[in-house]
C-alpha positions in Angstrom: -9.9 24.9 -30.1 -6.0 25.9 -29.2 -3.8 25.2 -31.4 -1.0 27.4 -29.4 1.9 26.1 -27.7 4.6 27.3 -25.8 8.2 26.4 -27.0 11.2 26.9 -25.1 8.4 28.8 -22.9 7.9 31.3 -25.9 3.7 31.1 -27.0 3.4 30.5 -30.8 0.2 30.5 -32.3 0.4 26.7 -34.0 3.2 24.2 -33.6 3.4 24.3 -37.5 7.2 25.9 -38.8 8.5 25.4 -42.3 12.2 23.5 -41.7 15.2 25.5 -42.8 16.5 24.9 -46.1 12.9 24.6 -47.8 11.8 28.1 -47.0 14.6 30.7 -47.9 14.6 33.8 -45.5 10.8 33.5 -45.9 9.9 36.8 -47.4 10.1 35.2 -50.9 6.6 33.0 -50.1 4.7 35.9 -49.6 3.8 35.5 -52.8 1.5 32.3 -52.0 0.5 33.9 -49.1 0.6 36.0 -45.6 3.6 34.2 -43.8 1.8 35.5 -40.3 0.1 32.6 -40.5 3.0 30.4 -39.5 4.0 29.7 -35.7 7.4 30.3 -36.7 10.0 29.1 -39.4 13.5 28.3 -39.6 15.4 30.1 -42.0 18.2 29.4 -44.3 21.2 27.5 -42.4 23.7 30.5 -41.7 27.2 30.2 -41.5 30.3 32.5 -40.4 31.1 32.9 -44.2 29.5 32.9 -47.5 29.4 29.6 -49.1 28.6 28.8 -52.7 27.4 25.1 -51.8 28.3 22.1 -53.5 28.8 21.5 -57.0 25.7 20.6 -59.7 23.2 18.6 -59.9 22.2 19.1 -56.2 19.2 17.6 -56.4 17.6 13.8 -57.4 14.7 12.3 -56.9 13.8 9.4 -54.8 11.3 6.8 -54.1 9.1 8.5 -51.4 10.9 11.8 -51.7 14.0 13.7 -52.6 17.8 13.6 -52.5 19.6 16.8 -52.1 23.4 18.0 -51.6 22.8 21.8 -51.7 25.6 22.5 -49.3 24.6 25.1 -47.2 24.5 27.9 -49.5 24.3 31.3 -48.1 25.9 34.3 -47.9 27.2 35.0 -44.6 26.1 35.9 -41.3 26.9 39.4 -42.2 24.9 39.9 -44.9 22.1 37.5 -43.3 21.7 40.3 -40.8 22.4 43.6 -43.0 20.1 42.0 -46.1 17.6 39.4 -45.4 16.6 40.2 -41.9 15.6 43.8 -42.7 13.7 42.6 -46.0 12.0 40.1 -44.0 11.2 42.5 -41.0 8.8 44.8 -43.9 6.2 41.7 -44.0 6.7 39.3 -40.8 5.9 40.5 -37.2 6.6 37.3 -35.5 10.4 36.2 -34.2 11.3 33.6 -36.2 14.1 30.6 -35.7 18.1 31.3 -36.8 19.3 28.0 -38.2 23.0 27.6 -37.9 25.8 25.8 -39.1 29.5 25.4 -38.8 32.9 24.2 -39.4 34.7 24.8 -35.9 33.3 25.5 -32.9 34.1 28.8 -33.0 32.4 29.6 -36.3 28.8 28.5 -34.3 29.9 30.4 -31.2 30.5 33.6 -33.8 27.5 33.2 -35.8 25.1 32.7 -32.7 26.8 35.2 -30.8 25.6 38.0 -34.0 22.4 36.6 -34.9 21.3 36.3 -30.5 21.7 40.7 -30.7 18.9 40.4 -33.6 15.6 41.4 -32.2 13.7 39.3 -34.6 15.2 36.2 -33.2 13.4 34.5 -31.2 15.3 30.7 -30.8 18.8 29.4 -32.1 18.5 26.2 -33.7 22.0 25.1 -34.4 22.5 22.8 -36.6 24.7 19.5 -35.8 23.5 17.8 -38.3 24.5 18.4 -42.0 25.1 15.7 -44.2 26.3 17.4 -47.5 28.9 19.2 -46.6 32.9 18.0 -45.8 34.7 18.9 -42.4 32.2 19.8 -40.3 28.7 20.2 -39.6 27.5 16.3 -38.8 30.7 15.2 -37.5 29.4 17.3 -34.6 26.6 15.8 -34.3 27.7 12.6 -34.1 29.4 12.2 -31.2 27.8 12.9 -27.6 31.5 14.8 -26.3 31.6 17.3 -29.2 27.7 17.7 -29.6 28.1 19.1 -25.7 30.7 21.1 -26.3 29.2 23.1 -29.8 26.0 23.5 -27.0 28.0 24.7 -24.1 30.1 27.2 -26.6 26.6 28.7 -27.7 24.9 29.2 -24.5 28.2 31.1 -23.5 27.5 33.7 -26.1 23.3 33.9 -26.4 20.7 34.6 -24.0 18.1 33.4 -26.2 17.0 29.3 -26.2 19.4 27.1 -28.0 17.8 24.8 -30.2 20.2 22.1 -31.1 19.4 20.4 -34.5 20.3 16.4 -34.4 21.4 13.8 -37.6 19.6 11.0 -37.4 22.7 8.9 -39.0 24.1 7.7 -35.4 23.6 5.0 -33.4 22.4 6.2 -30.4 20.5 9.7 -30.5 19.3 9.5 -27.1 22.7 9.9 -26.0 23.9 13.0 -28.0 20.1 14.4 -27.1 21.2 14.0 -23.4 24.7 15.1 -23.7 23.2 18.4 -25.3 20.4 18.9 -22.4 23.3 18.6 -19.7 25.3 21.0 -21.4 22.4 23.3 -21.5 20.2 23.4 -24.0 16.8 24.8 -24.1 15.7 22.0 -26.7 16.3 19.1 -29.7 15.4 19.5 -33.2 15.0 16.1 -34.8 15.8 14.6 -37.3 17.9 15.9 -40.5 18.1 13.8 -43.4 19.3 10.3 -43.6 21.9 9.8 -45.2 21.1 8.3 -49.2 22.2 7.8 -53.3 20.7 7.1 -56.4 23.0 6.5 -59.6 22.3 7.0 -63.1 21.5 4.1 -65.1 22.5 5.0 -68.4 25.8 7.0 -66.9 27.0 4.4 -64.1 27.8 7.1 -62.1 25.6 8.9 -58.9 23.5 11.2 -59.7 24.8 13.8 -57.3 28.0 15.6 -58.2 28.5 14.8 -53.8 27.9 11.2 -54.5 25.7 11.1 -51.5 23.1 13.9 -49.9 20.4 14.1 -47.3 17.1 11.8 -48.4 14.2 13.4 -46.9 10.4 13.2 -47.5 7.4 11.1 -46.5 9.4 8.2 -46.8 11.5 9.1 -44.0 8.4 9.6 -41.6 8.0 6.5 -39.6 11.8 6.7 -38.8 11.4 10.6 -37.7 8.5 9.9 -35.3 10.1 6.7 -33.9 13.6 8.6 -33.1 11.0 11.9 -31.7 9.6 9.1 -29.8 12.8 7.8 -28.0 14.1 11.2 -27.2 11.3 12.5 -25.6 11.5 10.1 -23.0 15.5 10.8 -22.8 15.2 14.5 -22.6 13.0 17.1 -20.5 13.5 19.8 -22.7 11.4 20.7 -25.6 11.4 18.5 -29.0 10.5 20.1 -32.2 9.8 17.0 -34.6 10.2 16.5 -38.7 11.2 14.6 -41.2 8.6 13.6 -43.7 5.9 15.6 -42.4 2.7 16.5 -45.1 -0.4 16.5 -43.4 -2.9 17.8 -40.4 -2.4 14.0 -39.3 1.6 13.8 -39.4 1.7 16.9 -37.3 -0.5 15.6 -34.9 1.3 11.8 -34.9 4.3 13.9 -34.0 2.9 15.8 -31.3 1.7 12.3 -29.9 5.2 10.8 -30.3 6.8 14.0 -27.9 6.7 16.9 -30.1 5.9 20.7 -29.1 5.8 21.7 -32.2 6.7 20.5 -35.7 8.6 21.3 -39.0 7.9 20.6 -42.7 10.6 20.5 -45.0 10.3 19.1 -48.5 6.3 19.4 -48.5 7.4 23.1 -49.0 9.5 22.7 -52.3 6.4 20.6 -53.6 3.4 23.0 -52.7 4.9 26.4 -51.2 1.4 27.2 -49.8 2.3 23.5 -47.9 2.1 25.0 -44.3 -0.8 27.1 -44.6 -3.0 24.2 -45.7 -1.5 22.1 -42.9 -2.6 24.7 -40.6 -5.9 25.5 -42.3 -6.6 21.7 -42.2 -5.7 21.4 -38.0 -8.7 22.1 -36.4 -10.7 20.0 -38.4 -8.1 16.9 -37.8 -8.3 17.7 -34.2 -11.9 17.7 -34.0 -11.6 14.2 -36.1 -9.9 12.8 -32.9 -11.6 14.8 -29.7 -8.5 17.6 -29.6 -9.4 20.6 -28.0 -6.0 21.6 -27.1 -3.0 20.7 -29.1 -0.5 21.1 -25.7 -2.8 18.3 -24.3 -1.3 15.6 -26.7 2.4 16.3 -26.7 4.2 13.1 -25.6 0.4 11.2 -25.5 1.4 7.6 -26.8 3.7 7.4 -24.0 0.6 7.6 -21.6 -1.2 5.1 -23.2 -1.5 1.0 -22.6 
């Protein structure tokens, strides 16, 4: 059985990447076990500067998942690169996937342009898409014009493929997905959280100290495969799917939908050995439904009927 693919014509060894913001700079799971295992993963969201995130709690939970308002905490690009890469370079062999974030155009262009001269870099997923934090981040990614122009202002500055990383909290994501293909690039990430709130009963007041964060979890899965779904047949570029994903099955349901290859986010922050089962568990799901090659279904149910 294969369960290689090639994404953004870079061969990974599974299509299975733990999604940034649930996996730290991934050094600190090889406690649970060898992170080699892994296709790829997405590190922690990376900004120009250090941010301290938002105010506690950050965290509540939710029917069919979790909120969370962490706020892209993190301590720079500068330290990203002088601390964390190094540390992670002693135990992982693979090139992994820069998430970033920004405020201005010019912070993404900045960040990308440090973390492209990194040889453990292999894609720039730039993220468009954050809904926890204020001036900035989603308001990119909400509109088709500005989502082009964070892509074009990237690709000026990096050689290596630009990932961008879409909010699902729009009305139309096959347009921004377009806008972002025409201004070059080399794939979508879909979706970010959706937008959510709980409140406190006994308090009257939300739980979050942001009011609102990003609801994410299996609840959130039928709405990630369907919007996976419609941009696969807007784009020709890559898709990398999540959003609710926990099983062999889900990763193969996204695959179907248009995937290449597929995140898992807050299946991590309930089991940190998450991936590796979903990867230990693949061939035997494959065989389940006559896969011998996991390239062979990407973008499938659009085939069929």
């Amino acid at each position: 059985m294969n369960l290689k693919v090639k994404l953004c014509g870079k061969e990974i060894d599974n299509p299975v990447i733990p999604a940034s913001g649930t996996f730290g700079y991934g050094y600190e799971f090889m406690q649970w076990y060898d992170i080699n295992v892994l296709g790829t993963f997405s590190c922690k969201g990376t900004t120009k500067d250090e941010r301290f995130g938002n105010p506690l709690p950050r965290i509540a939970e939710a029917p069919g998942g979790m909120l969370n308002a962490v706020g892209l905490q993190n301590p720079g690009v500068e330290k990203v690169i002088s601390k964390e890469l190094p540390h992670l370079k002693e135990v992982y062999n693979k090139k992994i996937m820069a998430n970033v974030s920004g405020f201005s155009i010019d912070d993404y262009a900045y960040t990308c342009e440090k973390l492209d001269k990194e040889d453990i870099v292999g894609w720039l997923e730039v993220n468009i898409s954050c809904p926890n934090v204020h001036g900035g981040g989603m308001s990119f990614g909400t509109d088709p014009s500005m989502a082009a122009e964070v892509t074009k202002a990237v690709k000026a500055v990096t050689k290596k493929p630009v990932i961008m990383k879409l909010s699902p909290n729009v009305t139309d994501i096959k347009a921004i997905a377009s806008a972002c293909e025409k201004a070059g690039a080399d794939g979508i990430s879909l979706i970010n959280t959706l937008m959510g709130m709980r409140i406190n009963l006994k308090t009257k007041r939300p739980l979050l100290a942001n009011t609102t964060g990003g609801y994410s979890g299996p609840g959130i899965f039928p709405v990630a495969l369907r919007m996976v779904y419609d941009v696969y047949s807007a784009v020709e570029i890559p898709v990398v799917g999540m959003g609710g994903v926990s099983t062999a099955d889900d990763v193969l349901e996204m695959m179907m939908a248009g995937a290449t290859a597929v995140e898992v986010g807050a299946a991590n922050l309930i089991d940190p050995c998450a991936c590796k089962n979903i990867i230990d568990e693949l061939p035997a799901a494959m065989e389940k439904y006559g896969i011998t090659d996991l390239s062979d279904i990407i973008g499938i149910a659009h085939k069929q009927g």
